[in-house]
C-alpha positions in Angstrom: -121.6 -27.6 138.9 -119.6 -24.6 137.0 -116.2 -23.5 138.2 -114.9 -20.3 137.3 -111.5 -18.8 138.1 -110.7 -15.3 138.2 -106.5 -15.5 138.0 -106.8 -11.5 138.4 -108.6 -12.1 141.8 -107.2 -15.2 142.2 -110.5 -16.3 143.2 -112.6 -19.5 142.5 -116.7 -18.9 142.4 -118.1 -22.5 142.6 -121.6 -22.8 140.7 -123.8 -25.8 142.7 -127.0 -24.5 141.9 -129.3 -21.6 140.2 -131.5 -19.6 142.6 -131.8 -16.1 144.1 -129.2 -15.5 146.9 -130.8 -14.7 150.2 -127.6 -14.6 151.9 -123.9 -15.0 152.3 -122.1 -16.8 154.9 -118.7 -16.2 155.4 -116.7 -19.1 157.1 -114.0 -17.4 156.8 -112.2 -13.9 155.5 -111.8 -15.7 152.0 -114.6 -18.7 151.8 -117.9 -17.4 151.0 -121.3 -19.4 150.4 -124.1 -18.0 149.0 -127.3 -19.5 150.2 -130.7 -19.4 149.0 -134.3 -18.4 151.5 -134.1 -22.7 152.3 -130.3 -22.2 153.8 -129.6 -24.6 150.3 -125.8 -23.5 148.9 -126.1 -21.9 145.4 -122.5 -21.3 145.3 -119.2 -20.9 147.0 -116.2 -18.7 147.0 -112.8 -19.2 147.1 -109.7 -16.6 147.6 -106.5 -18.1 146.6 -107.9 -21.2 146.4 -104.2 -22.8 146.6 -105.0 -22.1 150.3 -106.5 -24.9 152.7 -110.3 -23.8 152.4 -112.8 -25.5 155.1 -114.4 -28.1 152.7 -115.6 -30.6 156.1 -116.9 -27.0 157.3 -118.7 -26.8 154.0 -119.6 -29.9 153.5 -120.7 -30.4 157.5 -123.4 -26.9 156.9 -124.5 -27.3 154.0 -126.7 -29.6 151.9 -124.5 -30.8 148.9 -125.2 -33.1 146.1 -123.1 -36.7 146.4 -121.6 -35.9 143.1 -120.9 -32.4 143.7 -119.2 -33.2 147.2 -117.3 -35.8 145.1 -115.9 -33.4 142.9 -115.1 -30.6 146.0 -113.5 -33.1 147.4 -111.2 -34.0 144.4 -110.4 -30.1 144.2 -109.8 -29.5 147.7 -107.0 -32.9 147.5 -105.2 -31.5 143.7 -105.3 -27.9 145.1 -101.8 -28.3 143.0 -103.5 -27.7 139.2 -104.3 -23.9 140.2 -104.2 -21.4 139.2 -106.3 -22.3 136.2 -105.6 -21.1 133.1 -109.2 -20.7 131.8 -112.7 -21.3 133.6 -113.4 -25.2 134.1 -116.8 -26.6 133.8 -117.3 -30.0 135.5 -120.3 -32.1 134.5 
């Protein structure tokens, strides 16, 4: 998983996986989740992420990795650390 903030955009762009986007599912006007041809999540975005973002939404839709749930989680509950002052990258 590769986070990456924009602080112009104020934006967060959640890398779970490499693929070619078939689509985008908006959950809601400022959580997107790109999906591959499968319905898998390749990533996810986040305007002002200091907002409460549906994560159970997320999490409830989409197939995501134990570990990678582990770490959403962890963001969604220290939403507190934003905005970030350089991309993150989380192992």
């Amino acid at each position: 998983m590769t986070l990456e903030y924009d602080k112009t955009a104020d934006a967060l762009e959640i890398l779970l996986a490499d693929g070619i986007v078939a689509r985008t599912v908006e959950l809601d006007p400022g959580t997107l989740v790109d999906v591959d041809e499968h319905g898998d999540p390749l990533s996810i975005e986040i305007i002002h992420p200091m907002r409460r973002w549906p994560l159970e939404e997320i999490l409830d839709r989409f197939e995501v990795e134990e570990h990678d749930a582990e770490i959403l989680s962890a963001l969604w509950n220290e939403r507190s650390r934003y905005p970030f002052a350089e991309p993150l990258v989380a192992a």
